[in-house]
C-alpha positions as CSV (number, residue, x, y, z in Angstrom):
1,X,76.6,48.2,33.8
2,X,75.0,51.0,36.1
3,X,71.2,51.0,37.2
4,X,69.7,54.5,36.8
5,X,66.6,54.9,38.9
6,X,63.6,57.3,37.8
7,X,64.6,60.5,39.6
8,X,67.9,60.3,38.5
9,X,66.9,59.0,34.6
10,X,64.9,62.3,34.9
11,X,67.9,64.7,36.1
12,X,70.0,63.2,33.3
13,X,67.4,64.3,30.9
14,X,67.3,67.8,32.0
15,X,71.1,67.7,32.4
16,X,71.2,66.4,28.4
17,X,68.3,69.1,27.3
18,X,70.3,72.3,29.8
19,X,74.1,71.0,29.0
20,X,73.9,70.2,25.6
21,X,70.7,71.9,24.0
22,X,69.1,68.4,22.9
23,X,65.5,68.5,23.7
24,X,63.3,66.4,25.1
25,X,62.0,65.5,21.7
26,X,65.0,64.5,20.4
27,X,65.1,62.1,23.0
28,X,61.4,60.9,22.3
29,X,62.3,60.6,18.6
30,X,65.3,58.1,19.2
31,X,63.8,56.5,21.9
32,X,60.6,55.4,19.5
33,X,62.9,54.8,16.7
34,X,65.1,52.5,19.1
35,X,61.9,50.6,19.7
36,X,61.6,49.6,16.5
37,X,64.7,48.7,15.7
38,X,64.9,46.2,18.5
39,X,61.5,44.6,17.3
40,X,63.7,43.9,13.9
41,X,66.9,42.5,15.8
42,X,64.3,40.3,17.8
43,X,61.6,39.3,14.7
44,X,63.7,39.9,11.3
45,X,61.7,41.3,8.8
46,X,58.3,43.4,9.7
47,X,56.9,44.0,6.6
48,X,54.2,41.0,7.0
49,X,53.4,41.7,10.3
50,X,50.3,44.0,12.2
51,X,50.9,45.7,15.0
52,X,48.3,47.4,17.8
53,X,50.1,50.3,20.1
54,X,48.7,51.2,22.9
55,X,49.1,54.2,24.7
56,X,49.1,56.6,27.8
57,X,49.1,60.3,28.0
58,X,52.1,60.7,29.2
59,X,55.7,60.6,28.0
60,X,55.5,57.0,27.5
61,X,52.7,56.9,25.6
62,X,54.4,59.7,23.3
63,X,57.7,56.9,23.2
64,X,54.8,54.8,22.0
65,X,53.4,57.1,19.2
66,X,56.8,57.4,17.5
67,X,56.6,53.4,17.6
68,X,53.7,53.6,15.6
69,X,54.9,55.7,13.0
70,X,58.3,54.2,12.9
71,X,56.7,51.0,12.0
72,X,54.7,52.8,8.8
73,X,58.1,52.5,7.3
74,X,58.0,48.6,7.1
75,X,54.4,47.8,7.1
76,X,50.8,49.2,6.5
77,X,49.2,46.9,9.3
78,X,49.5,49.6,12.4
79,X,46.8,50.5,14.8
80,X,47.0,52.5,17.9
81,X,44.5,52.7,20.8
82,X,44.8,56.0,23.1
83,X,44.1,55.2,26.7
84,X,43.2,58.2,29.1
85,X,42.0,61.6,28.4
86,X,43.5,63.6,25.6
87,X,43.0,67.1,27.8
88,X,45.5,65.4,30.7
89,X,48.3,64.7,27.6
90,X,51.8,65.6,27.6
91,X,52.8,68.3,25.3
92,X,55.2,66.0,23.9
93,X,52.5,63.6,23.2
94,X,50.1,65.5,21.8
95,X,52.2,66.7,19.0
96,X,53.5,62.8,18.0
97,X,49.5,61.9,18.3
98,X,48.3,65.2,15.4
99,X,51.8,63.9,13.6
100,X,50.4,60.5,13.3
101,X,47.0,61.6,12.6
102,X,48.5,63.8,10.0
103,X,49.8,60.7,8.1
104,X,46.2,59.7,8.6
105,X,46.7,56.8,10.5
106,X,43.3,55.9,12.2
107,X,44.0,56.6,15.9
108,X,41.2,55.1,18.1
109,X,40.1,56.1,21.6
110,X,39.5,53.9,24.4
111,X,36.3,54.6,25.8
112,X,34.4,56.5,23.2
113,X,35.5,54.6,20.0
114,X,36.2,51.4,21.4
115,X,35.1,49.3,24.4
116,X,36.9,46.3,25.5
117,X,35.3,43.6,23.6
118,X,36.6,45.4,20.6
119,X,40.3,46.1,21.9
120,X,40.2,42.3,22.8
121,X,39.7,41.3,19.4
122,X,42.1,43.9,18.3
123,X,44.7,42.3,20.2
124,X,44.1,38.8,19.1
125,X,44.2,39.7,15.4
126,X,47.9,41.6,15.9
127,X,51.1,39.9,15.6
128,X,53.0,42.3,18.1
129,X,51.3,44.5,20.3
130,X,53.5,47.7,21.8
131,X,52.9,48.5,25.4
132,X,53.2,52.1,25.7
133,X,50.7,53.0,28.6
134,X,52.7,53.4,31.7
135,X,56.0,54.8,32.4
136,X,58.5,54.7,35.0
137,X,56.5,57.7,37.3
138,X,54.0,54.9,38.0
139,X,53.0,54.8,41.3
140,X,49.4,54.6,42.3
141,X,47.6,50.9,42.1
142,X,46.6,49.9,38.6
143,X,43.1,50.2,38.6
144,X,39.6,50.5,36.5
145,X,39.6,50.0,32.9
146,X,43.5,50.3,32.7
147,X,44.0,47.1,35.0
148,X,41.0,45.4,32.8
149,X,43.4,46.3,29.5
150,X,46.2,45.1,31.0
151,X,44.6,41.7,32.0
152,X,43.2,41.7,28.1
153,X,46.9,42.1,27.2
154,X,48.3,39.1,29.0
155,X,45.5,36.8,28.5
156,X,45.6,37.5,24.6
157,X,48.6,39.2,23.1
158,X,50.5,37.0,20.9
159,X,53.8,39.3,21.5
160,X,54.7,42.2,23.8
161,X,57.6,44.8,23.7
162,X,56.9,47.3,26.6
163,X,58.8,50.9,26.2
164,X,60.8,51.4,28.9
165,X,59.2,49.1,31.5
166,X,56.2,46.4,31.4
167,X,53.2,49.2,32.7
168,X,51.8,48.6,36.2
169,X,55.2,47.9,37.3
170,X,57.0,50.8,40.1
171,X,60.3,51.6,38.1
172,X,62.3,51.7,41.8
173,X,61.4,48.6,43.2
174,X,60.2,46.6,40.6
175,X,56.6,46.3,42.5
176,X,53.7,45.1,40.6
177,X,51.0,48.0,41.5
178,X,48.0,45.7,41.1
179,X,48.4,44.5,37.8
180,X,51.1,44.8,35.2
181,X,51.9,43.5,31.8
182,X,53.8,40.3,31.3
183,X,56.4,41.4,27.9
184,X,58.2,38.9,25.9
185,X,60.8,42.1,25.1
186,X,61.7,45.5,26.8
187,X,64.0,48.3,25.3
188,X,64.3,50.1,28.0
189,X,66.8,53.8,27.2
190,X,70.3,54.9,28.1
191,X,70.5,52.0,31.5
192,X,68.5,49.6,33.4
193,X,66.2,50.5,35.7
194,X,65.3,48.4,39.1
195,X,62.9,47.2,38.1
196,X,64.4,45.6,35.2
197,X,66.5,43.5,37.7
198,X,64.2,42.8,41.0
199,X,61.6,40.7,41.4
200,X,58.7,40.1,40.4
201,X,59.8,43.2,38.0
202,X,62.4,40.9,36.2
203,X,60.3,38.3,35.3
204,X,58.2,40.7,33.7
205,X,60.4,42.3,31.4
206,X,61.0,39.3,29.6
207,X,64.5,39.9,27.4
208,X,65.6,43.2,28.2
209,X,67.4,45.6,25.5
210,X,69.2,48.5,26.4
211,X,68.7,51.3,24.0
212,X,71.1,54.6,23.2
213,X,68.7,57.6,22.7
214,X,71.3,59.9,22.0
215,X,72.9,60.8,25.6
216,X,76.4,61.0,25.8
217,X,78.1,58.3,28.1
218,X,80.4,61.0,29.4
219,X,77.2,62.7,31.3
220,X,75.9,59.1,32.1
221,X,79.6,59.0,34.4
222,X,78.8,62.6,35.5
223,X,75.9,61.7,37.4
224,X,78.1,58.8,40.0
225,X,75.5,56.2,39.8
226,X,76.0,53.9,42.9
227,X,74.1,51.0,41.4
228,X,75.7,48.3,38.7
229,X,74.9,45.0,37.8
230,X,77.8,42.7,38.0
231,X,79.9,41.6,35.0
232,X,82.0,38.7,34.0
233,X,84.4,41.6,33.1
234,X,84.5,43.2,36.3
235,X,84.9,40.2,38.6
236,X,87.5,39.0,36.2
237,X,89.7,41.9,37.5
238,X,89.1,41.1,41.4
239,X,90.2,37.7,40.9
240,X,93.6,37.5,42.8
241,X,96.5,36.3,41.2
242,X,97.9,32.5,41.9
243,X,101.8,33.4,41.8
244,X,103.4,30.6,40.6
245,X,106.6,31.2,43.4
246,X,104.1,30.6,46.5
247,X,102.8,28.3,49.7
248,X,99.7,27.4,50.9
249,X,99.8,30.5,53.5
250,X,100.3,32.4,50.5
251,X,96.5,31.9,49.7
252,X,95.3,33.3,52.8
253,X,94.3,31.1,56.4
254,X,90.3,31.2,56.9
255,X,88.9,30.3,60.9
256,X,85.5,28.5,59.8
257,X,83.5,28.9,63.2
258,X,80.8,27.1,63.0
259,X,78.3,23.6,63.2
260,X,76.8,21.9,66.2
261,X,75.4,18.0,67.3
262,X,72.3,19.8,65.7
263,X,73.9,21.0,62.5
264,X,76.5,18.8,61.3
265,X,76.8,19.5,57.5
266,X,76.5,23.7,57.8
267,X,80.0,24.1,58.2
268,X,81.5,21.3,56.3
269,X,79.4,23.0,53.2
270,X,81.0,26.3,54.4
271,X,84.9,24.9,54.7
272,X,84.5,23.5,51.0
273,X,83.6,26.7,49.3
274,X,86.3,28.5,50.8
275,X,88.5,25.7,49.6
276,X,87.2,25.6,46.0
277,X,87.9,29.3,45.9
278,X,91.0,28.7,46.0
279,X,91.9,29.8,49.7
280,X,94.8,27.9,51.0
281,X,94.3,27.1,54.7
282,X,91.1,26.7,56.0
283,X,90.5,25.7,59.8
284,X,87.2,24.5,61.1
285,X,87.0,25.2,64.9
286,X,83.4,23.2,65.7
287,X,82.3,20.3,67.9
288,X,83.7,16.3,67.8
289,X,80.8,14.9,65.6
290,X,81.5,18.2,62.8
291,X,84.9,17.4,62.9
292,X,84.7,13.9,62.5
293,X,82.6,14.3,59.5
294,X,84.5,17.1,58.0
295,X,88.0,15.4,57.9
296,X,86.2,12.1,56.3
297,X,84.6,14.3,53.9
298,X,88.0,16.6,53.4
299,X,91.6,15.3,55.0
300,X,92.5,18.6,53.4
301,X,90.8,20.8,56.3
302,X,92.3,21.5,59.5
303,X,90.3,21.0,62.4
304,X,90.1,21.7,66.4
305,X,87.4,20.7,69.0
306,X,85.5,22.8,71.0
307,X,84.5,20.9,74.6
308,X,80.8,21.2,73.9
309,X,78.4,20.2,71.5
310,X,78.1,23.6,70.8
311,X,79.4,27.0,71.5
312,X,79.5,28.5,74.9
313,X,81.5,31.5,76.2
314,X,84.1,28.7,77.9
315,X,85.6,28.6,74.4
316,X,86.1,31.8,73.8
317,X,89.4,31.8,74.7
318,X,90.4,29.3,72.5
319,X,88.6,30.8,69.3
320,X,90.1,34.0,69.7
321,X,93.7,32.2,69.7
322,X,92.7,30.9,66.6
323,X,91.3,34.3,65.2
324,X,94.6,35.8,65.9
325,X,96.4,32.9,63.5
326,X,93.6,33.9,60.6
327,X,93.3,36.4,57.5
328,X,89.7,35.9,57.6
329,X,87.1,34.5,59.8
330,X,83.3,32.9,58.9
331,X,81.0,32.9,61.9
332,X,78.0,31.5,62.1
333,X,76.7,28.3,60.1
334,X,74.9,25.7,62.2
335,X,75.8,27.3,65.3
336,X,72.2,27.3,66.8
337,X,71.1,30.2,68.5
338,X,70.6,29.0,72.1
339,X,71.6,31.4,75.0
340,X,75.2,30.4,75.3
341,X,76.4,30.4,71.8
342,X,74.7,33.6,71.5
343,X,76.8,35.2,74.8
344,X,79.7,33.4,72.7
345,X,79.1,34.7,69.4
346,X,78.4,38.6,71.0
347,X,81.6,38.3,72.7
348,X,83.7,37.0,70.4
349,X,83.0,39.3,67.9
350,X,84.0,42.2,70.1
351,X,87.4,41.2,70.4
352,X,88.7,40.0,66.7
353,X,90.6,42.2,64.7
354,X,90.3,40.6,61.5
355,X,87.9,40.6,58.7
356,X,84.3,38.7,59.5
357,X,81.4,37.6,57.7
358,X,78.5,36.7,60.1
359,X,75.6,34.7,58.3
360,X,73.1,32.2,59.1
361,X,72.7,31.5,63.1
362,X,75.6,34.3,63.7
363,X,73.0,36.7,62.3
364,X,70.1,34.9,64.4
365,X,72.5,35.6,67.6
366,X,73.0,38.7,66.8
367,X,69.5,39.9,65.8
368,X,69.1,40.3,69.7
369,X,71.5,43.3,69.4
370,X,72.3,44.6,66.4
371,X,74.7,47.2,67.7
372,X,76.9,45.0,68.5
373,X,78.1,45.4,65.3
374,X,79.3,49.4,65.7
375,X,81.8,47.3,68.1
376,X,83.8,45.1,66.1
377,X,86.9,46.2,64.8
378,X,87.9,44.7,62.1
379,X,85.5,45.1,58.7
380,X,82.2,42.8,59.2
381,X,80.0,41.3,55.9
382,X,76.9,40.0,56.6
383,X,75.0,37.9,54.3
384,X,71.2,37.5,55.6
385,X,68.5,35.8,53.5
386,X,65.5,37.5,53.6
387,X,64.1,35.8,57.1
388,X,67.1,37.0,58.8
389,X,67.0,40.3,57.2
390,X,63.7,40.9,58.3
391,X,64.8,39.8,62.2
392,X,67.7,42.2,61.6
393,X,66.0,45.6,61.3
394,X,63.2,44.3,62.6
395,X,60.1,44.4,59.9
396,X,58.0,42.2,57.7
397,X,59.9,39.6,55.1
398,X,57.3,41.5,52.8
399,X,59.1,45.2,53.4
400,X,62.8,43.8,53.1
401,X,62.9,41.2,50.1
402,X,64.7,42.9,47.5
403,X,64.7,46.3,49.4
404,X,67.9,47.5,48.4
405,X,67.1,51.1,49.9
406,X,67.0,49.4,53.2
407,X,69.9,47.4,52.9
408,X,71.7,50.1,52.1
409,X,70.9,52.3,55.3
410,X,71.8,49.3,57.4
411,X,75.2,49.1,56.1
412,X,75.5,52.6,56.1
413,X,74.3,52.5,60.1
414,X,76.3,49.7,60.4
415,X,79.6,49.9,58.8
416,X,79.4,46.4,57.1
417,X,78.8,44.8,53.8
418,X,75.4,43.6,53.3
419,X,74.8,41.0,50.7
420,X,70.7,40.1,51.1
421,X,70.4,37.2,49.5
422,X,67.9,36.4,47.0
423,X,67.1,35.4,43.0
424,X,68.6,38.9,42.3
425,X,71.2,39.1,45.4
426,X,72.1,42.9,46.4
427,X,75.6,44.0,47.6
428,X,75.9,47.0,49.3
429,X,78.1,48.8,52.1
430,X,75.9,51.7,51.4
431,X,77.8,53.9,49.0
432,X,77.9,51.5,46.7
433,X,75.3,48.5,45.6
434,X,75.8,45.9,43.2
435,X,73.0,43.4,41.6
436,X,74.1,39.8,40.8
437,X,71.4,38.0,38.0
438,X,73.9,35.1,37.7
439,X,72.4,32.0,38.8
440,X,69.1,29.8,38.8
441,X,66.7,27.9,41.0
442,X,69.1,25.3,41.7
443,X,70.3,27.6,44.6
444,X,67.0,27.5,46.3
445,X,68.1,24.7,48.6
446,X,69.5,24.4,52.1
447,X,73.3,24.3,52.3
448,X,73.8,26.9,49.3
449,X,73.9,29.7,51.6
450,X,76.8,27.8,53.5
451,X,78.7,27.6,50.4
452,X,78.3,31.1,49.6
453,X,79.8,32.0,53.0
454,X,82.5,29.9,52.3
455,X,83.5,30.9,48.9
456,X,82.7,34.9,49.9
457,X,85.0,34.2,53.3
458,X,88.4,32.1,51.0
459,X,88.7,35.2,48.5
460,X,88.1,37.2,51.9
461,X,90.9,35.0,53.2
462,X,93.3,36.0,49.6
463,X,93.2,39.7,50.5
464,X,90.4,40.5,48.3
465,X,88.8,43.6,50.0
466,X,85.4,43.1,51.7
467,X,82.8,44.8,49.2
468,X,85.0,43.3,46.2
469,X,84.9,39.7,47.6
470,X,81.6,39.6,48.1
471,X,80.8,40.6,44.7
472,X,83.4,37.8,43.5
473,X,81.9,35.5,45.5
474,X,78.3,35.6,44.9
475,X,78.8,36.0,41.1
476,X,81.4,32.9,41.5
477,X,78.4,30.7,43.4
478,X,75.6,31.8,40.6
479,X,78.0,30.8,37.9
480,X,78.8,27.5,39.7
481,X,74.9,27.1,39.7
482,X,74.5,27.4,35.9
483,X,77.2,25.0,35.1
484,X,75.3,21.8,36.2
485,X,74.0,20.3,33.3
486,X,71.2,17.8,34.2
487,X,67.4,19.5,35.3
488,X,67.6,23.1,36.9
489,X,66.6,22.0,40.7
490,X,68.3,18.7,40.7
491,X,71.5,19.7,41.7
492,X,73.0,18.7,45.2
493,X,74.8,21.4,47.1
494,X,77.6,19.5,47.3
495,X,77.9,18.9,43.8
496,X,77.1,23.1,43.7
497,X,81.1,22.6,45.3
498,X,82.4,20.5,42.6
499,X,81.6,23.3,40.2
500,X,83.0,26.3,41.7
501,X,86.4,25.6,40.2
502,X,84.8,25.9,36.7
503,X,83.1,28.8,37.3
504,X,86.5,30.2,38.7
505,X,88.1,29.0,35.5
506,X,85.3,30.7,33.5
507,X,85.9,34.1,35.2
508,X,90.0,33.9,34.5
509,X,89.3,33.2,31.1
């Protein structure tokens, strides 16, 4: 499913009202209408229920006013509260507020007719409250009696559908500007905004509903969105094929360069994702005490010995051998970054030819020079959490978490895949960026990030193209995630492993 963001939700709309002729009251009409149907998907029938809409002056607030009168068809029990100044309304909303008061609904200010003692108690005595006071042009900090509102809002509302998005939340980035509304629902029109899938944004939104408003699908493809969600449907078809008539080369030969005395269990993580992915060779080129452990852990995995307990330019020789006998290479788990594996890891990746993904101390290495990476030849992924991100391009964790815009120009700069890692992870070689909201807090533990490498580098391995095995591998790892069945945060990484295989099974199907 594509994201749309707010400057290109509000192109469509003038495409849809220039194209085709359907105004933008039309669009206000179904979008209000859309609303309430959700609410009876979501509660069943509405007849016994009150309801208190609030709203804005602008074209949300309008959304919100068509709510209201929507609901008159199923109950009597509807109050709205207008926050703002009438004079600074949309034209829009003016004419759905003098519809409603035509009906003679009893529309109350804020301010003048009530205070906020009064909408307080207003909001504890309705069943569902409708937030229609921001929209997706939000952008200043919530602030003054609006931020006092909201706080009312989420310290007594009962439950919440927000139109669109939660209000006090930036539609692009899925910011909280100072204060925003916690909802239990959101129907949000024609696609998905950010916000809707970033953090804190998502949280926010509660269950999120996807409303049609009336606009073709057919201008929806017009408009070459860049940004999608990923689907069970659309990693099914990357999923390479297991021919029946084949060998273990068949499956594609991974180099795992990795591990030190200092980190032992990085790359043994690492070689048993790309194995549960399915990737049919997989050789660990690390130090004695990794290789030791590895081979105890997996007889399976193929292993040579560096000289060292850790990396140094001496073996460079001897890695790039290797390289040349590889589909695929993963640089980088529990390498350290001391001086010498750094000279290693900067040299090294100058002179491959096949396809890398650089992550953990690999990205630590190479956060020293970034340009390195306009040298390599052969197609590079990257897959920084947000600490490394941040050391990357050189700016606060704050400014990169979640910053998809950023992550985008780096690949773009770059010529690699980024995949930023995160409870929403972003995808992106800069013409394209996909959002992954498989997954849970079971992932929030050292050593998942190793399997993700692994299981990202074996479909790498396969012949699955860059951008597409990073999308099948992340999605593949979050899956794997939500298959343990004991408490959310119990889980071992290395029983994360175990269940790749059924969330590879669970994609086929």
């Amino acid at each position: 499913m594509k994201i749309i963001s707010n400057e290109e939700m509000r192109a469509l709309e003038r495409l849809t009202e220039e194209s085709l002729k359907i105004p933008a009251s039309f669009l206000m009409e179904r979008a209000g209408l859309a609303v309430v149907l959700a609410l009876e998907q979501e509660l069943g029938d509405l007849s016994s229920k009150s309801f208190l809409v609030l709203c804005g002056t602008g074209n949300n607030g309008g959304d919100g006013l068509v709510v209201a009168r929507n609901l008159l068809d199923h109950t009597d029990m509807v109050s709205c509260v207008i926050v703002g100044e009438e004079e600074r309304m949309t034209n829009l909303t003016r004419d759905n507020l003098e519809r409603l008061r035509l009906i003679g609904v009893d529309v109350k200010k804020f301010g003048s007719d009530i205070g906020l003692n009064g909408l307080a108690e207003m909001i504890k005595r309705s069943d569902v409250l409708v937030d229609a006071l921001l929209g997706t042009g939000s952008r200043g900090e919530v602030r003054g009696p609006l931020s006092d509102i909201i706080n009312l809002v989420n310290l007594y509302a009962g439950y919440v559908v927000s139109v669109d998005l939660p209000s006090g939340l930036e539609c692009d980035t899925g910011r909280v500007l100072g204060m925003a509304i916690k909802a239990n629902l959101t129907v949000t029109f024609v696609l998905p905004k950010p916000c809707h899938v970033l953090f804190p944004g998502r949280e926010l939104t509660g269950k999120l509903k996807v409303a049609n408003i009336g606009i073709p699908r057919s201008l929806c493809e017009s408009m070459n969105l860049k940004r999608s969600i990923i689907t069970k449907s659309h990693v099914k078809r990357i999923l390479p094929e297991r021919k029946k008539d084949s060998h273990k080369k068949t499956f594609g030969t991974l180099l795992v360069v990795a591990g030190s005395r200092q980190y032992l269990g990085a790359p043994i993580l690492t070689c048993l994702g790309a194995l549960r992915s399915g990737c049919g060779y997989v050789r660990l080129l690390s130090c004695e005490e990794v290789g030791r452990l590895a081979v105890g852990r997996e007889p399976g995995l193929v292993f040579t010995s560096i000289d060292g307990d850790s990396f140094s330019p001496k073996d460079l020789d001897l890695a790039l051998e290797l390289a040349q006998e590889s589909d695929a290479i993963v640089l980088g788990p529990g390498l350290t970054n001391r001086e010498h594996v750094c000279d290693f890891v900067m040299n090294f990746l100058v002179q491959i030819d096949k396809p890398v993904l650089i992550d953990a101390d690999g990205l630590n290495c190479i956060s020293k020079g970034v340009d390195v990476l306009n040298s390599v030849r052969a197609p590079v992924i990257i897959t920084p959490h947000p600490g490394e991100f941040a050391r990357l391009v050189r700016q606060p964790i704050e400014q990169v978490r979640y910053n998809y815009l950023l992550a985008e120009k780096f690949a773009l700069d770059h010529s690699v895949v980024v995949v930023l890692k995160g409870a929403t992870t972003i995808i992106t070689d800069g013409k394209n960026t996909y959002y992954n909201l498989v997954g849970n807090t079971s992932l929030a533990k050292a050593g998942s990030g190793d399997v993700l490498s692994g299981v990202i580098g074996g479909f790498l391995a396969q012949g699955v193209a860059p951008m597409e095995a990073c999308v099948l591998g992340v999605y593949v790892h979050g899956l794997a995630s939500e298959k343990y069945s004991t408490r959310e945060g119990t889980m071992l990484v290395s029983e994360l492993v175990d269940l790749i295989p059924y969330a590879v099974e669970e994609v086929a199907r």
